[in-house]
DOMIZA-100512 format. One line per field, with one value per residue (C-alpha): chain; x, y, z. Coordinates in steps of 0.02 Angstrom, whole numbers. Layout:
REM residues N
mol (A / ...)
x (X / ...)
y (Y / ...)
z (Z / ...)
//
This chain:
REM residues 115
mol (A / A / A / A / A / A / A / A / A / A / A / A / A / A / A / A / A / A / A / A / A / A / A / A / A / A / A / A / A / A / A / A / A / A / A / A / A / A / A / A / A / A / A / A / A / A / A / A / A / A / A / A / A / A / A / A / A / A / A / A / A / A / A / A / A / A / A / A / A / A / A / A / A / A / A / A / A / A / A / A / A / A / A / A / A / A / A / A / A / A / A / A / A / A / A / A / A / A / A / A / A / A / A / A / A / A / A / A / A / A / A / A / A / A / A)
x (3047 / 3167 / 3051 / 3125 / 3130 / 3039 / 3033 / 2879 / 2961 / 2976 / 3189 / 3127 / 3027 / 3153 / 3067 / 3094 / 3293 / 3297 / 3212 / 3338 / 3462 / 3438 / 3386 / 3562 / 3652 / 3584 / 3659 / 3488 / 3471 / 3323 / 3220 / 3172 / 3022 / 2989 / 2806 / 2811 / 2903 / 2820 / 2646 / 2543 / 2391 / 2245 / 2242 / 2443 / 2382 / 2249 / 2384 / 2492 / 2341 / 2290 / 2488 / 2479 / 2342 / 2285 / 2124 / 2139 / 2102 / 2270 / 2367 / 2286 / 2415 / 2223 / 2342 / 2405 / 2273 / 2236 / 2142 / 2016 / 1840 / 1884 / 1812 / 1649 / 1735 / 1709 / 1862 / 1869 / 1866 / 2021 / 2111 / 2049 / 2129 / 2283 / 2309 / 2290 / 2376 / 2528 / 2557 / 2396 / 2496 / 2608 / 2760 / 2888 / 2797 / 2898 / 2845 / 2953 / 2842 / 2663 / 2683 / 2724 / 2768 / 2727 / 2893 / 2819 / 2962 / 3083 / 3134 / 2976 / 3072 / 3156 / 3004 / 3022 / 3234 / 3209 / 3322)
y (-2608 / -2542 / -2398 / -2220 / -2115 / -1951 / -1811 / -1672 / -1532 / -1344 / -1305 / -1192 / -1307 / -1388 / -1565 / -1558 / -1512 / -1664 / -1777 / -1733 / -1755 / -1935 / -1985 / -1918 / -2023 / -2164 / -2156 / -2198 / -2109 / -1981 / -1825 / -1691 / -1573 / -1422 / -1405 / -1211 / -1212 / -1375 / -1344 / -1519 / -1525 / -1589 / -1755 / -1784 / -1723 / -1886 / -2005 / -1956 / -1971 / -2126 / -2186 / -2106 / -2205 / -2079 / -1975 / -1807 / -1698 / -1786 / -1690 / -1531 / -1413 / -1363 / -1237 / -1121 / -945 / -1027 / -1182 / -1062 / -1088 / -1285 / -1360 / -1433 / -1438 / -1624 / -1691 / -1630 / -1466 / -1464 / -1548 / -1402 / -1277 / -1379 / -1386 / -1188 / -1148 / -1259 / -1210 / -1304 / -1461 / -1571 / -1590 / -1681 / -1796 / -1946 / -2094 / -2243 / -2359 / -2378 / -2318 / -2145 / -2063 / -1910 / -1905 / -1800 / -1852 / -1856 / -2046 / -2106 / -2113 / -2274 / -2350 / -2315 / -2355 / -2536 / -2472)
z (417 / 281 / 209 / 214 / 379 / 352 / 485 / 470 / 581 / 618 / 640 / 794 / 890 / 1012 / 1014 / 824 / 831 / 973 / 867 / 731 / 821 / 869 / 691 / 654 / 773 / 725 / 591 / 468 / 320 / 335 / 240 / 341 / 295 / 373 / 348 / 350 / 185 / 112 / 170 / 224 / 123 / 230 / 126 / 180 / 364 / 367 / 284 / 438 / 569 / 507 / 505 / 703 / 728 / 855 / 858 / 752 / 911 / 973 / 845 / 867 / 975 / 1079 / 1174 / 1023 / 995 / 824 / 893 / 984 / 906 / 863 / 1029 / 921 / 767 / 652 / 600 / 445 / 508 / 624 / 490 / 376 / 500 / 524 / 328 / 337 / 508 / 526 / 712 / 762 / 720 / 837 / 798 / 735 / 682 / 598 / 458 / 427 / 320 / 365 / 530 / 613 / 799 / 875 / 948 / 1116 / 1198 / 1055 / 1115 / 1042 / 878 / 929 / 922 / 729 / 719 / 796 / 965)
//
């Protein structure tokens, strides 16, 4: 795997800052994009599911006031409210390649560095 490291990341969430901080010492070059000022559109959000490889409704933060209402939502619907409410989203989420972590614990990035 040689393909660029990207992070998708809010600089509050403390999972986020953890995972940032490992990428940085490891030394691997990386871009970090906080999705509140670079909004996901919902065709990048199903690039990044399918890259999870995880069901959409294990993305969804089910817990946050937002995701209320989205219990028989399709699909296409949560991604929809994702797109438009960015704290329905787990997070950081990070790419290297073809493949991608939800780094819930932030250690899952090694998965992604090869360590």
């Amino acid at each position: 795997m040689s393909d660029k490291i990207v992070i998708y990341q809010k600089p509050t969430c403390s999972k986020c800052r953890a995972t940032l901080s490992l990428l940085n010492e490891s030394g691997r070059e990386f871009d970090a994009v906080n999705y509140y000022e670079t909004p996901l559109t919902a065709e990048k959000l199903r690039e990044l599911i399918q890259k999870l490889n995880l069901p959409v409704r294990a993305v969804l933060r089910s817990d946050e006031p937002a995701a209320r209402g989205l219990e028989s939502a399709s699909d296409d619907e949560i991604i929809r409210a994702m797109a438009a409410n960015p704290d329905l989203i787990q997070r950081p989420i990070v790419v290297r390649g073809n493949e991608a972590k939800l780094c819930r614990p932030p250690e899952n990035v090694f998965g992604l560095l090869g360590n």
